[in-house]
N, C-alpha and C positions, 0 to 999 in steps of 0.2 A: 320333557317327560321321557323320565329313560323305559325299554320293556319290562325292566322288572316291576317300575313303579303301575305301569299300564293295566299289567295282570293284578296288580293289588287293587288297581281299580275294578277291574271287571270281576276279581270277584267279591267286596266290596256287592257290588252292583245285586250279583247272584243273593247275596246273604240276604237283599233288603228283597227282593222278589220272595223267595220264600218265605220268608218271613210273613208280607203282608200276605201270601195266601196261607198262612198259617199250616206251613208243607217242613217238614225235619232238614235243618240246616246242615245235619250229620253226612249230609250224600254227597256233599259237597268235600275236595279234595285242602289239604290244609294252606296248600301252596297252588297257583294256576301258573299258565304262561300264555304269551303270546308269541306267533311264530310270524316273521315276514313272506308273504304271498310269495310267488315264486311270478308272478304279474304285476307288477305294479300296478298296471288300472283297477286290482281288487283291492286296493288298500293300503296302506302303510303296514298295518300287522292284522291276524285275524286269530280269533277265538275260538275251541272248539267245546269250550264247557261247556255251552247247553248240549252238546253231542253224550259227550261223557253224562252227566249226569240227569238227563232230561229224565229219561225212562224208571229211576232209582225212585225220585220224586213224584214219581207218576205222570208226570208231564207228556206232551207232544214234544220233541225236540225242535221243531222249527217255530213250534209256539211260541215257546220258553225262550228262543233265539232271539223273537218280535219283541218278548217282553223286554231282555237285556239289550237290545240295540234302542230302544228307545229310552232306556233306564241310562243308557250311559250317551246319550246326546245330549241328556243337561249337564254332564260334566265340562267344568269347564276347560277347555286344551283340545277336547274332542270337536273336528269340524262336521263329524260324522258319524254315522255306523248303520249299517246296512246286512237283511240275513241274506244267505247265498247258499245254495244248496237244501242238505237235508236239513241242518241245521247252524253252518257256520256265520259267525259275527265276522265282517270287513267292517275296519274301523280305519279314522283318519281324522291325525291330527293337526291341529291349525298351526300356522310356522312360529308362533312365540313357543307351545307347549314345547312342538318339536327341535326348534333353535337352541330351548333353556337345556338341552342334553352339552353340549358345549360349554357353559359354564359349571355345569358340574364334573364336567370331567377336569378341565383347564383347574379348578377349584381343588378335587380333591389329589390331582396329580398321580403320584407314583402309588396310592392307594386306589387308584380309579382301577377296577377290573378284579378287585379282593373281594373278598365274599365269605361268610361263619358255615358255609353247608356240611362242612367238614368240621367244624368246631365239635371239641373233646374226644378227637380220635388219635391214639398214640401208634403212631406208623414208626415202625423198624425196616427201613428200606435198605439194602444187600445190596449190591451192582460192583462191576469189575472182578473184586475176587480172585485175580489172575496169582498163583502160583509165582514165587518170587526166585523163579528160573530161567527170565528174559525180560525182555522190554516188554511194554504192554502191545500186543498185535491188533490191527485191523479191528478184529470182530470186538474186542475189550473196549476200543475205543468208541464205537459205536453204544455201552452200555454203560461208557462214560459221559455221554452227550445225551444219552436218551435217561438215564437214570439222574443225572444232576438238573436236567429241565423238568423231571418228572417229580423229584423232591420240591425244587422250588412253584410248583402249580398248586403240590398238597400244601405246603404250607400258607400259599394265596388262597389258600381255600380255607383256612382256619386249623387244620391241622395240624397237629406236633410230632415232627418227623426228625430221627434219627438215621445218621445216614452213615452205615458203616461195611468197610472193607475186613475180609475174612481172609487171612493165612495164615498158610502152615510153614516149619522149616523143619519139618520130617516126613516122612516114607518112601518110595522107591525113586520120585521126580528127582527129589531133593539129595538122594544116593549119586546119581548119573550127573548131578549137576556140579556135585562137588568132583567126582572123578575126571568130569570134563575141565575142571580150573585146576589141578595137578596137573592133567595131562598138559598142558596146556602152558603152567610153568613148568616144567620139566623139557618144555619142547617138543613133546611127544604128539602124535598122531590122536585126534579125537576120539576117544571112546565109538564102539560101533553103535551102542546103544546110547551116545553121548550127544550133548549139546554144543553145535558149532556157530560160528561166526564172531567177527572182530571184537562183541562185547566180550566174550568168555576170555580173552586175552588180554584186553584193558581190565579186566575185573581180578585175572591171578595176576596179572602185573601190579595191581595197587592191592594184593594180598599180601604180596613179598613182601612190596616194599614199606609194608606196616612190621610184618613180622619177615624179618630174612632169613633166620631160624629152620623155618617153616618147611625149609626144601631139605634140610638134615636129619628131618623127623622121622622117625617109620611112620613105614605107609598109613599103618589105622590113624597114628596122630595126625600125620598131614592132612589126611582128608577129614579129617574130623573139622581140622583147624578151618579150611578151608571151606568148610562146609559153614559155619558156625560167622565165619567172614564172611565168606563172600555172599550168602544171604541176605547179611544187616547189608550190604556196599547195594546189590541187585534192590533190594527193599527201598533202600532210599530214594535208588535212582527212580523204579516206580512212582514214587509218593512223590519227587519233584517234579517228575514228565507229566502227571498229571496236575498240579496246583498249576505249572505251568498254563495249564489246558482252560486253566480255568475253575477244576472241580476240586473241591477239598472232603473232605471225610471227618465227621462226626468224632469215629470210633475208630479205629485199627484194631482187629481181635484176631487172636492169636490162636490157634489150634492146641499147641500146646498146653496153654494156661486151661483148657478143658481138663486135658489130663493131670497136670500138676495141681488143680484143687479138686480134683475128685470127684468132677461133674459127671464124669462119663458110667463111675459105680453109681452115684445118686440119678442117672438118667434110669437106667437098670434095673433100680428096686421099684424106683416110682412105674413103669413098664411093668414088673413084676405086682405089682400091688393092683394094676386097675386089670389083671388076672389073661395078659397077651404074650407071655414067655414060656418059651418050654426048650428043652435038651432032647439033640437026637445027635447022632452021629456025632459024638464025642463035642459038640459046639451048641453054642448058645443062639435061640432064634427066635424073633417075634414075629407075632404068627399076622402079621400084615394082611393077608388076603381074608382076613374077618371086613375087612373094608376096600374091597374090590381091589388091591393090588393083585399082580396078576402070579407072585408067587411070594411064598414068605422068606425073611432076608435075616441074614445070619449076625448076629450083633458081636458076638465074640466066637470068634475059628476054635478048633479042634486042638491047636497048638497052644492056645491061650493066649492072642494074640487080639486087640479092636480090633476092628473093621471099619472101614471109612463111615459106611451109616453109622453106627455106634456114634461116631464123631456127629454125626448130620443132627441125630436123639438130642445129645446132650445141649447144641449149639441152639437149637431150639429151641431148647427148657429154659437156654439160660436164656434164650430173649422174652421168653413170656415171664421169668419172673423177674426180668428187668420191669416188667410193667407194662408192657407193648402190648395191645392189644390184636394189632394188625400186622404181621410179620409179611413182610413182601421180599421174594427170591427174583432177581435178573440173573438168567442163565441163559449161558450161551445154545448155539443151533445142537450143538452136538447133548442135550443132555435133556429131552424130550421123556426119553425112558427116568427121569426123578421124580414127575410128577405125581404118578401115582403111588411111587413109593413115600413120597414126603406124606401125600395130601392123607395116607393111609396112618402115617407114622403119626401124625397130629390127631387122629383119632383114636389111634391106642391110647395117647396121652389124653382122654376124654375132652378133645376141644371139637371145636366144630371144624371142618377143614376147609369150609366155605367162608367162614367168618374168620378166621384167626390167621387161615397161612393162605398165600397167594403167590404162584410161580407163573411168571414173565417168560417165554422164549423168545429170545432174538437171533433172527436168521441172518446169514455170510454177507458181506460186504466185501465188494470187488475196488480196488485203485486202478483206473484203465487210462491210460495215454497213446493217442493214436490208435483208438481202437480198437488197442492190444493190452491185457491184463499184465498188471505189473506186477511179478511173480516173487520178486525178492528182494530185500531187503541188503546192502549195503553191509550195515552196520550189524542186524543178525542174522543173515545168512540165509534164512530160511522164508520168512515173513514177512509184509508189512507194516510197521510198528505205526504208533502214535508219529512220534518225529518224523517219519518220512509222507505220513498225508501233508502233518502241519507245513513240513518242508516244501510238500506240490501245492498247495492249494491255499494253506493259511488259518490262522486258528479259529475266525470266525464263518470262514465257509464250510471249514470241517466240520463246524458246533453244525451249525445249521442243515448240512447237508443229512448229517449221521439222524437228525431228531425230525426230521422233514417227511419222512417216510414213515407208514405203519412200521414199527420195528418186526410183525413177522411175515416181511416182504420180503425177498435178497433183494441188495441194492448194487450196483456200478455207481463209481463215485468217477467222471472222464474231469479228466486235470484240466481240459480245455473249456471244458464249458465252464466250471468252476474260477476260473481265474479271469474270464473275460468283463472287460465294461461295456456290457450289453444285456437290453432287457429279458432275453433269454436267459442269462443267468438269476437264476431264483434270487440269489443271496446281493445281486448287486442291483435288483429290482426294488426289493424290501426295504435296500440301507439306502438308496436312494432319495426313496419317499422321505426317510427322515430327514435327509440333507438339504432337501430339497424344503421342506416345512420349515428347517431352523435357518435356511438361507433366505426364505420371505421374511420372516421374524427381524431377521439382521438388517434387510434392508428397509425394513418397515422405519425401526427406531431409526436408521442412519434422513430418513424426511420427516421425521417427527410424530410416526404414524404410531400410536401404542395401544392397548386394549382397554387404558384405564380401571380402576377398580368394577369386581364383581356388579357392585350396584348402574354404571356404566354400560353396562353392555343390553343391547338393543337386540332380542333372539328374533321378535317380529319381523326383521329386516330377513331375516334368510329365507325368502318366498323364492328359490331360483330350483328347478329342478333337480340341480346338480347338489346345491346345497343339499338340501334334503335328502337324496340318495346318499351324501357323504356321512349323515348324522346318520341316519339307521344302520348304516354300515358299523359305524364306530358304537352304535348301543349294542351291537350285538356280543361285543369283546367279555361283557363277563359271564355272559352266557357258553362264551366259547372255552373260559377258563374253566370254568366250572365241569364242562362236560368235558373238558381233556383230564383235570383232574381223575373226575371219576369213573372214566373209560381207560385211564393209563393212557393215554394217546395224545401225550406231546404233538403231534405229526399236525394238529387239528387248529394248533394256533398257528403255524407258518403257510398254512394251505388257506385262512382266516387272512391274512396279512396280504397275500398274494393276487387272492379271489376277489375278495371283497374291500380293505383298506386301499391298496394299492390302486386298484383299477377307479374306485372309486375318486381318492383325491386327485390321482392324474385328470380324470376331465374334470373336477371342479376347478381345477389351477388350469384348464382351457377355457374353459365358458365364464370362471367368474372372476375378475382380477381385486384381489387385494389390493395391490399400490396403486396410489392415484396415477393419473400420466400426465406429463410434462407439468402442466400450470395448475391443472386439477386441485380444486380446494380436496380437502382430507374432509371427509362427510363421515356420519353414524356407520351406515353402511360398511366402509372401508374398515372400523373399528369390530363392526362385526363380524367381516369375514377373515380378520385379522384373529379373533378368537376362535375359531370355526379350522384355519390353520393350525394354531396352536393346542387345538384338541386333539387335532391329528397326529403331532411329532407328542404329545402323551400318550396315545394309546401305541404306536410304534416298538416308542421307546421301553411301554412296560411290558411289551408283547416280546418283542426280541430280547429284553431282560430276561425272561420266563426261561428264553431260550440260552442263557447264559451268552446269547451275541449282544454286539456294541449296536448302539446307533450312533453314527458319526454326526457332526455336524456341516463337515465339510467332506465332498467327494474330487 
């Protein structure tokens, strides 16, 4: 019996009390839960309905507690249930109920920890978004790992999620970046206001050597040219360094294309129409602080010229009338001062800015070796890119490291703990477990030891302490999905994995042996703690899927 099924029992149970005291079932919530005691001698999981609802229904709450602990003793799975407190149900399950968790997970495999909570929600999820004027740095990479494990939780959630990267190849970045790939073929000294390091020279070198022209041109053309190049060359490089990483993208949308269909005047009028525009000082402004911004923001300059929010309006518009109900913004540490201009700008647009737009910050990520920050990058001069984490540490301690953390914590990523094989390191703790489940598995079938079909397996055999602590452990997984989905907080399954899976099956695989030993007939038993393994390297493997990290089989 997994917890979800538990709570349908209990309330289940609630419905039929009220009922016979002929009391309004309506006070009753649509969904219940049960939560594991933080004691095991109070229980396997405990109830707090009668808390919640006792009082609605007129009840006593420890009454109403008597009546559902007794109400759910004749079910059958339950060894138990007892009130505690003002009004909490401790409940306990006998080891078939609690064992049959096992074959439903082994059962339904890589859909084991999926859930509809989120069904018919269309999520527009943003993340990375870096400017195609470098490698992707540090902090990008962090909302590359936190935003692509955070896509894939909404979508185990039932969700329909779009997951798209936003640039531009125009305004003032994209000026200095082009001037810096001239300079640069030309042999000339970096712009002061320029972009330096090794890529900006392998990038005007395969400019040339596309167009060789290109160095002949007056200046406006060359940098045009170069501009127009070496974007699509930097662009690429982006979108490979990152598939590499593991994350792919939906959508690539172009800033441009805002302006080339004339989204940015249709943002404008529709602004203009729900009556939030007005002209002062030769420029065009919407008057944002009608919705607590904290001053209003100018959509077209004096010169007649957009303005980046102008851009922000339109980009908007066009995801709600893409269909998206839910637009979600990942945005870096530096850009705290957009929320309230966004969350304001989506209510000019008459949406609600609680429901419709949601902005993410994520805070600075340090690469430390020797317990000194690693300040620069190599290859761009300035930064720490993608490549050079992956390069310290590897692309699944990266994933893991960057989505491990609340994202608006700063984090220190030390290349030494990171790369070690030792339980201290998180990432070789976690993959561990897996190698460690699919390496019983392997030895099992090599003495003939197998699980047999569904109908096969004996849950009543797992009356061992350890057992049991490993099965609550692992019922808890779609609970945890579920609530990282809808907290945003990836961070919540690898701290899940660490806390609870890991600590757990390490002392099962002490106290309770799978393989027979030496001459040992192969008994039920051995069959069912061989399922009981195999539960475990499922929920692992769909746990650190989540996280866009491998479970290996071997370590």
């Amino acid at each position: 019996m997994s917890p979800a099924e538990l709570a349908d029992v209990v309330l289940t149970a609630a419905r039929d009390i009220l009922a016979a005291r002929g009391l309004d079932q309506a006070v009753l919530p649509a969904t219940a839960t049960v939560e594991r005691p933080r004691n095991p001698e109070h229980g396997d999981y405990a109830s707090t309905l009668a808390l919640q609802v006792a009082k609605k229904a007129g009840l006593n709450p420890r009454e109403f507690a008597g009546d559902l602990a007794r109400k759910l003793q004749e079910v059958p799975g339950i060894a138990g249930a007892e009130v505690a407190g003002p009004g909490f149900v401790n409940i306990r399950l006998d080891a078939a109920a609690a064992g049959e968790l096992a074959r439903t997970i082994v059962v339904k495999g890589r859909e084991y920890g999926h859930h509809d909570a989120l069904a018919g929600q269309t999520v527009n999820l943003e993340f990375v978004s870096a400017n195609p004027t470098g490698p992707v740095h540090i902090g990008g990479v962090r909302w590359a790992a936190v935003g692509d494990a955070l896509a894939r939780l909404l979508r185990a959630s039932g969700a329909a999620v779009t997951t798209e990267y936003y640039f531009n190849d125009a305004g003032s970045q994209i000026d200095r970046f082009a001037r810096s790939l001239l300079a640069a073929a030309r042999g000339e000294p970096t712009p002061e206001d320029g972009y330096g390091g090794a890529y900006i020279t392998d990038i005007a070198t395969a400019v040339v050597a596309k167009r060789p022209e290109v160095l002949t041109l007056p200046e406006p053309e060359a940098q045009e040219a170069f501009r127009v190049d070496g974007v699509a060359l930097m662009f690429d490089e982006i979108k490979s360094s990152l598939a590499d990483f593991g994350v792919h993208f939906d959508v690539y949308f172009n800033e441009k294309d805002l302006h080339d269909r004339g989204e940015l005047d249709a943002a404008l009028a529709r602004l203009r129409a729900q009556g939030h525009v007005y002209e002062a000082d030769g420029a065009v402004w919407l008057r944002t602080t009608d919705f607590k911004d904290d001053k209003d923001r100018v959509v077209v300059r004096s010169n007649g010229e957009w303005t980046y929010f102008a851009a922000d309006c339109a980009y908007y518009l066009d995801k709600r009338e893409r269909g998206f109900d839910h637009v979600v913004l990942m945005l870096g540490a530096d850009h705290h001062g957009y929320i309230g201009r966004m969350k304001a700008m989506a209510a000019c647009f008459g949406d609600d800015p609680d429901k419709h737009l949601e902005i993410l910050i994520g805070q600075l990520v340090n690469l430390v070796r020797d317990g000194q920050p690693v300040r620069m990058s190599k290859r761009a001069g300035t930064v720490v890119t993608l490549e050079d984490l992956v390069d310290a540490i590897g692309i699944d301690a990266a994933r893991y490291a960057l989505a491990r953390y609340s994202s608006d914590s700063p984090i220190d990523i030390d290349v030494e703990l990171w790369t070690r094989a030792k339980n201290d390191n998180p990432i070789y703790y976690v993959q561990y477990v897996a190698a460690r489940a699919a390496g019983v598995a392997r030895n099992a079938a090599e003495v003939g030891l197998t699980r047999g079909g569904p109908a096969d397996f004996q849950p009543e055999l797992l009356t061992h302490p350890k057992e049991h602590e490993l099965l609550k452990a692992l019922g808890e997984f779609p609970a945890v999905v579920r609530s990282a989905a809808e907290l945003r907080e990836p961070h919540r399954v690898a701290r899940y994995l660490e806390e609870q899976v890991g600590a757990a099956y390490h002392r099962f695989y002490d106290a309770c042996r799978v393989m027979p030993v030496g001459d040992e007939e192969i008994t039920p038993l051995h069959r069912s703690r061989l399922w009981l393994n195999d539960a475990t390297r499922v929920v692992v493997e769909n746990a650190l899927g989540l996280l866009g990290v491998s479970a290996p089989e071997r370590m």
